[in-house]
ROMI-959585 format. One record per atom (N, C-alpha, C): residue in three letters; chain; atom name; x negated, y, z. Coordinates in steps of 0.001 Angstrom, whole numbers. Example, Ala and Ser with C-alpha at 12.3 -4.5 7.8 and 13.67 -1.06 7.14 Angstrom:
BEGIN
+---------+--------+-------+---------+---------+---------+
| residuo | cadena | atomo |      xx |      yy |      zz |
+---------+--------+-------+---------+---------+---------+
|     ALA |      A |     N |  -13190 |   -5690 |    7800 |
|     ALA |      A |    CA |  -12300 |   -4500 |    7800 |
|     ALA |      A |     C |  -13200 |   -3300 |    7800 |
|     SER |      A |     N |  -12850 |   -2250 |    7080 |
|     SER |      A |    CA |  -13670 |   -1060 |    7140 |
|     SER |      A |     C |  -12900 |      30 |    7870 |
+---------+--------+-------+---------+---------+---------+
//
This chain:
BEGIN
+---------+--------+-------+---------+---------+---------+
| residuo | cadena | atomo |      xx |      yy |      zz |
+---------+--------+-------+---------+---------+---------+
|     UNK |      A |     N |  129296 | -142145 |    1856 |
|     UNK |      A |    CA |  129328 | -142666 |     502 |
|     UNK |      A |     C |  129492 | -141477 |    -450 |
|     UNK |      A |     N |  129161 | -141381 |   -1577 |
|     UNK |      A |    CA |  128805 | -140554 |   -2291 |
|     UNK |      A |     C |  130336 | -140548 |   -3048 |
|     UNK |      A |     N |  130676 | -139049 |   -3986 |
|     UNK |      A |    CA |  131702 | -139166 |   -4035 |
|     UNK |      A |     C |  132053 | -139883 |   -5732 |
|     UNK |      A |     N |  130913 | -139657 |   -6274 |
|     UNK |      A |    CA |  130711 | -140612 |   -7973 |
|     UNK |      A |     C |  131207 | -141810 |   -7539 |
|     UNK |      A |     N |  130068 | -142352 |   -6677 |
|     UNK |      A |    CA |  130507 | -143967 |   -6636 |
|     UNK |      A |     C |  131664 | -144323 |   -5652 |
|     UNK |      A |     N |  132753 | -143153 |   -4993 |
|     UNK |      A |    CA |  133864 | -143704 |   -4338 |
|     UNK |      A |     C |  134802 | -144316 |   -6019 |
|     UNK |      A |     N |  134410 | -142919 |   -7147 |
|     UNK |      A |    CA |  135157 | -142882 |   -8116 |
|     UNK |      A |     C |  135369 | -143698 |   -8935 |
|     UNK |      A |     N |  133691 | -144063 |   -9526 |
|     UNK |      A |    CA |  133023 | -145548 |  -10276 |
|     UNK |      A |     C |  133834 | -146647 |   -9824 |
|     UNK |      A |     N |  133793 | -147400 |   -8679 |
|     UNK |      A |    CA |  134118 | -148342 |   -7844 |
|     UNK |      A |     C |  135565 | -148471 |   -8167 |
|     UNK |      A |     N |  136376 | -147278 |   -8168 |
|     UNK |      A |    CA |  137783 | -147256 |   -8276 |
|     UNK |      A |     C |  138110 | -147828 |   -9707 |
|     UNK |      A |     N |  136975 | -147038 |  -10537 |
|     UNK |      A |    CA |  137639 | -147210 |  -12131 |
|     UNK |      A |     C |  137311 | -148660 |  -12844 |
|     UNK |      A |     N |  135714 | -148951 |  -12187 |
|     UNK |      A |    CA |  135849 | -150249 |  -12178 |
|     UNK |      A |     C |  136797 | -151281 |  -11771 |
|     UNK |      A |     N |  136956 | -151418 |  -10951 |
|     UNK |      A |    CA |  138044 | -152012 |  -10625 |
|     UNK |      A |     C |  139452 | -152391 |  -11228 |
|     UNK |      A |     N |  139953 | -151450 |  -11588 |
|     UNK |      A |    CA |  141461 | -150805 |  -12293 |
|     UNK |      A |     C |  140536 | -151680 |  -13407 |
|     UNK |      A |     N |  139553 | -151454 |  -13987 |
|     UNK |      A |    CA |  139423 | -152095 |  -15389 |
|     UNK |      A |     C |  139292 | -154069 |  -15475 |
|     UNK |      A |     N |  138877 | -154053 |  -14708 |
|     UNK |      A |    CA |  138539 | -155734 |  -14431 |
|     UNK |      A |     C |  140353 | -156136 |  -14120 |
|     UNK |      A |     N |  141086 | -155310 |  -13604 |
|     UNK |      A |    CA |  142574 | -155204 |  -13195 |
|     UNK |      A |     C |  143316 | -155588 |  -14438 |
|     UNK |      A |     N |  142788 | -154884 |  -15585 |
|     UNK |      A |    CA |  143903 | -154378 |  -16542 |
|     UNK |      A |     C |  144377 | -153375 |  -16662 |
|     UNK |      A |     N |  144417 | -152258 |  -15393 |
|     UNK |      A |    CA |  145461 | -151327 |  -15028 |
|     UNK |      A |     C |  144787 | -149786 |  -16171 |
|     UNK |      A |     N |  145836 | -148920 |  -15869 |
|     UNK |      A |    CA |  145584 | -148005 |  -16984 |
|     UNK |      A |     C |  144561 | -147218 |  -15236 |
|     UNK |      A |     N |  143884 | -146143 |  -15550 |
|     UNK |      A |    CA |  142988 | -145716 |  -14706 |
|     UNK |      A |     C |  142840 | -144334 |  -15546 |
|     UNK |      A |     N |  142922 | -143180 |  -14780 |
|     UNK |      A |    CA |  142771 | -141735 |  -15331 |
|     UNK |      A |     C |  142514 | -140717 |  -13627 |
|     UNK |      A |     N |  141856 | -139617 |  -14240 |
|     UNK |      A |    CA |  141227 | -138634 |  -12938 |
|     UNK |      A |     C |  141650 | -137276 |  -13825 |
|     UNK |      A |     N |  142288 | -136985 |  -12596 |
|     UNK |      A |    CA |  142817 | -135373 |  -12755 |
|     UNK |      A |     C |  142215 | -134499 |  -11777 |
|     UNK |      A |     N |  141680 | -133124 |  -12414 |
|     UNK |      A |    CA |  141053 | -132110 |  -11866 |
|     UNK |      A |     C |  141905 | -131324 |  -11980 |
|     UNK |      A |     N |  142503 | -131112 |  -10081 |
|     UNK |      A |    CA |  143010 | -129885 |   -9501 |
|     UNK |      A |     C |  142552 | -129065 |   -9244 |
|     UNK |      A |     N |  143270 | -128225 |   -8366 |
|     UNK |      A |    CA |  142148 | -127498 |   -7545 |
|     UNK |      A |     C |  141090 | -127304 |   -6641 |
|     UNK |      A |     N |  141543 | -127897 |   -6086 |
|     UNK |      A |    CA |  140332 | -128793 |   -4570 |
|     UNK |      A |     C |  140130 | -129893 |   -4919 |
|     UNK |      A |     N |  140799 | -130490 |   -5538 |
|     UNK |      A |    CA |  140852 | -132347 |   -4993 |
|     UNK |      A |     C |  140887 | -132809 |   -7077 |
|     UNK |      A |     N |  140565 | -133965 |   -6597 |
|     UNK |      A |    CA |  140644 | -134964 |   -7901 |
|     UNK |      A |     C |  141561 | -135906 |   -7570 |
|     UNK |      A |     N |  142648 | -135789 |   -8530 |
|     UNK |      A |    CA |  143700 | -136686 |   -8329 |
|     UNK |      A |     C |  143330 | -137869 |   -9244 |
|     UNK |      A |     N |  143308 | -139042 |   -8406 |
|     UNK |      A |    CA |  143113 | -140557 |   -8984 |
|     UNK |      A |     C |  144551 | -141172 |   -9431 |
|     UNK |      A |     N |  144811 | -141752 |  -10303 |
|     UNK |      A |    CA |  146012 | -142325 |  -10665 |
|     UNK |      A |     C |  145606 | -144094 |  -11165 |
|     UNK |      A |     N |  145616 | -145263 |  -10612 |
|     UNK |      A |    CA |  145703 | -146371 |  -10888 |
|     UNK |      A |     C |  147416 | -147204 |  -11224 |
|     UNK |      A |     N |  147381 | -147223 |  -12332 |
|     UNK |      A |    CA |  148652 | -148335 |  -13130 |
|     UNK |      A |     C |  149861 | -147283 |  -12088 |
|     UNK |      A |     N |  150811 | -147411 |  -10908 |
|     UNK |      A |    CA |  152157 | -146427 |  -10552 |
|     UNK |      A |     C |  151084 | -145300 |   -9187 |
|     UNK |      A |     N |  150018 | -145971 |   -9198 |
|     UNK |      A |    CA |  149981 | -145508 |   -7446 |
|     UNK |      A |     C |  149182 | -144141 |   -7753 |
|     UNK |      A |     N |  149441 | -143087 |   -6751 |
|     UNK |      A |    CA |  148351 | -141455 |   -7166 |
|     UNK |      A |     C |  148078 | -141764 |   -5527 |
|     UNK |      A |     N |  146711 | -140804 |   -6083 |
|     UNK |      A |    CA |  146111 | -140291 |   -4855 |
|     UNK |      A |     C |  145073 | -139207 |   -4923 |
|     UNK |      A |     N |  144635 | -138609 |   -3901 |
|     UNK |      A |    CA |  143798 | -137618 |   -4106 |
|     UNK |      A |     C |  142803 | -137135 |   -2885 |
|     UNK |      A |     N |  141609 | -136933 |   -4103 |
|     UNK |      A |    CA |  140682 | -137336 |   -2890 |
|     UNK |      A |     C |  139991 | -135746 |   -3338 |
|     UNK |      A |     N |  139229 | -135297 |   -2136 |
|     UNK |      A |    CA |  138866 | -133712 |   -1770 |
|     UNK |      A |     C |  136889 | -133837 |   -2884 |
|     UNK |      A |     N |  136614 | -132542 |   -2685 |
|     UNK |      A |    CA |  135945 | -132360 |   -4038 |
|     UNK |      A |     C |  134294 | -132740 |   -3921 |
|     UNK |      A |     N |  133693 | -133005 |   -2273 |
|     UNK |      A |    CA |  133069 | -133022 |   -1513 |
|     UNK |      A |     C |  131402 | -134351 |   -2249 |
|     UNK |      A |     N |  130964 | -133482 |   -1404 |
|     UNK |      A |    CA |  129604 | -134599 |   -2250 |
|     UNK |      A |     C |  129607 | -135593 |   -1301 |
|     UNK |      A |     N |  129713 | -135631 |    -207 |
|     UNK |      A |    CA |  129456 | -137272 |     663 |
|     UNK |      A |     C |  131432 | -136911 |    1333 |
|     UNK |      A |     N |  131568 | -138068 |     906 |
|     UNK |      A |    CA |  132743 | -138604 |    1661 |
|     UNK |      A |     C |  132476 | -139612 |    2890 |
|     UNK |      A |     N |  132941 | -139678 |    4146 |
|     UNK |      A |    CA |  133038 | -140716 |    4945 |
|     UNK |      A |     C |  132931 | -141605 |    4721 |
|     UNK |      A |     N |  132388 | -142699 |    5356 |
|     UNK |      A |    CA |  133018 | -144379 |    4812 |
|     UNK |      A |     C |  134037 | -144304 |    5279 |
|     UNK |      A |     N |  134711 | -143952 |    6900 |
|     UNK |      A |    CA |  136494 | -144215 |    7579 |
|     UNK |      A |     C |  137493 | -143569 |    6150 |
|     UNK |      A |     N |  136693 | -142595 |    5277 |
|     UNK |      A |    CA |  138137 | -141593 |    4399 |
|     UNK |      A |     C |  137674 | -142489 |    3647 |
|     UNK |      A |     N |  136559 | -143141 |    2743 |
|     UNK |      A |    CA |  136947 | -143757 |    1619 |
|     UNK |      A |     C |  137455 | -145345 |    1785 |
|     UNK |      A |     N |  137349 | -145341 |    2572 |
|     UNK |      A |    CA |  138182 | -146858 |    3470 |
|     UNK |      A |     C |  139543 | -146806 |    3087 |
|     UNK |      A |     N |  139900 | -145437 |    3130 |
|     UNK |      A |    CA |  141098 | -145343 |    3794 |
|     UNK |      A |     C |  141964 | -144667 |    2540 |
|     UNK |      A |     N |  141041 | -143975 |    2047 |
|     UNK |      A |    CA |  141272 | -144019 |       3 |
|     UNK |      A |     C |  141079 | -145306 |    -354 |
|     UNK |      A |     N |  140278 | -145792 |    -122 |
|     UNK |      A |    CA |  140542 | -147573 |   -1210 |
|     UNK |      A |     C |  141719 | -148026 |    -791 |
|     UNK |      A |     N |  142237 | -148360 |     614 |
|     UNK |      A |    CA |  143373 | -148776 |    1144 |
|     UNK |      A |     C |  145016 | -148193 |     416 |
|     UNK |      A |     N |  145025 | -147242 |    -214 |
|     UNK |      A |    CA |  145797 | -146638 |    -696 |
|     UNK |      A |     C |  146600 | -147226 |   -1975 |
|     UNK |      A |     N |  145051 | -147932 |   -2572 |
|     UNK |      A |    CA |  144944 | -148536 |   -3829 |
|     UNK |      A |     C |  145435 | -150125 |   -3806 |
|     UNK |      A |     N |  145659 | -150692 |   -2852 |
|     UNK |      A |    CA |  145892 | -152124 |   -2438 |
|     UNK |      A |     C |  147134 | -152731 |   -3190 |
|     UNK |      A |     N |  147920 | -151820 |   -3080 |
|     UNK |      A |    CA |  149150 | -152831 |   -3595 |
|     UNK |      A |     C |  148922 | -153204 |   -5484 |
|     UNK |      A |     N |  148347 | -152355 |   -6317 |
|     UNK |      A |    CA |  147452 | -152009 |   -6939 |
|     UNK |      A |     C |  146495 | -153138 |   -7350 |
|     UNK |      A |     N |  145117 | -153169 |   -6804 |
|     UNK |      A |    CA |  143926 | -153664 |   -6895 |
|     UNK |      A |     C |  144358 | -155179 |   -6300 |
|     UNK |      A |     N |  144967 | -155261 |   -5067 |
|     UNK |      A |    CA |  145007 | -156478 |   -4011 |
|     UNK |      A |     C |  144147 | -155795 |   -2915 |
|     UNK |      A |     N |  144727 | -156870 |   -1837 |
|     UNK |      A |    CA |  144104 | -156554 |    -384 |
|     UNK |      A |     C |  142570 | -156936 |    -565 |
|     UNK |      A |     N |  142295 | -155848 |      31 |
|     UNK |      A |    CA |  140740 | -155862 |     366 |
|     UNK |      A |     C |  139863 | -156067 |    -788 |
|     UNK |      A |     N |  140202 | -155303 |   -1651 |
|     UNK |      A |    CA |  139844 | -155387 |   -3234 |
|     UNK |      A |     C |  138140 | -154663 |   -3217 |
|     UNK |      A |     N |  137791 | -153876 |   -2640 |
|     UNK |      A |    CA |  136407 | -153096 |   -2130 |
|     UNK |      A |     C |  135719 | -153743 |   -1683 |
|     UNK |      A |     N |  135783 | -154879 |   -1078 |
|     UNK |      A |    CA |  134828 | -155627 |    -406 |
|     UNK |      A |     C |  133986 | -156535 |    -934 |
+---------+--------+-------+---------+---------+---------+
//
């Protein structure tokens, strides 16, 4: 999966949510922040589906279970 639309997908989301939604550029990685929860995902043009699985999963308490699907 491409790493725009791991991002898109996220921010969409957070917005249909309500939640506040912002992306921070580190050094390697882009730190995602949805409404309390952070995370950070590496700078890469194709991400896994198992890592962005496993980045959306992060986002759950957040979004709701199985909110990606």
């Amino acid at each position: 999966m491409k790493r725009q639309a791991v991002l898109k997908r996220i921010k969409i989301a957070a917005r249909r949510a309500g939640l506040d939604h912002r992306e921070i550029e580190l050094t390697n990685h882009t730190g995602v922040i949805v409404g309390s929860t952070r995370s950070t995902i590496g700078r890469h043009t194709e991400i896994a589906d198992g890592t962005a699985r496993a980045f959306f999963k992060q986002f759950e308490q957040e979004l709701g279970k199985g909110w990606w699907r």
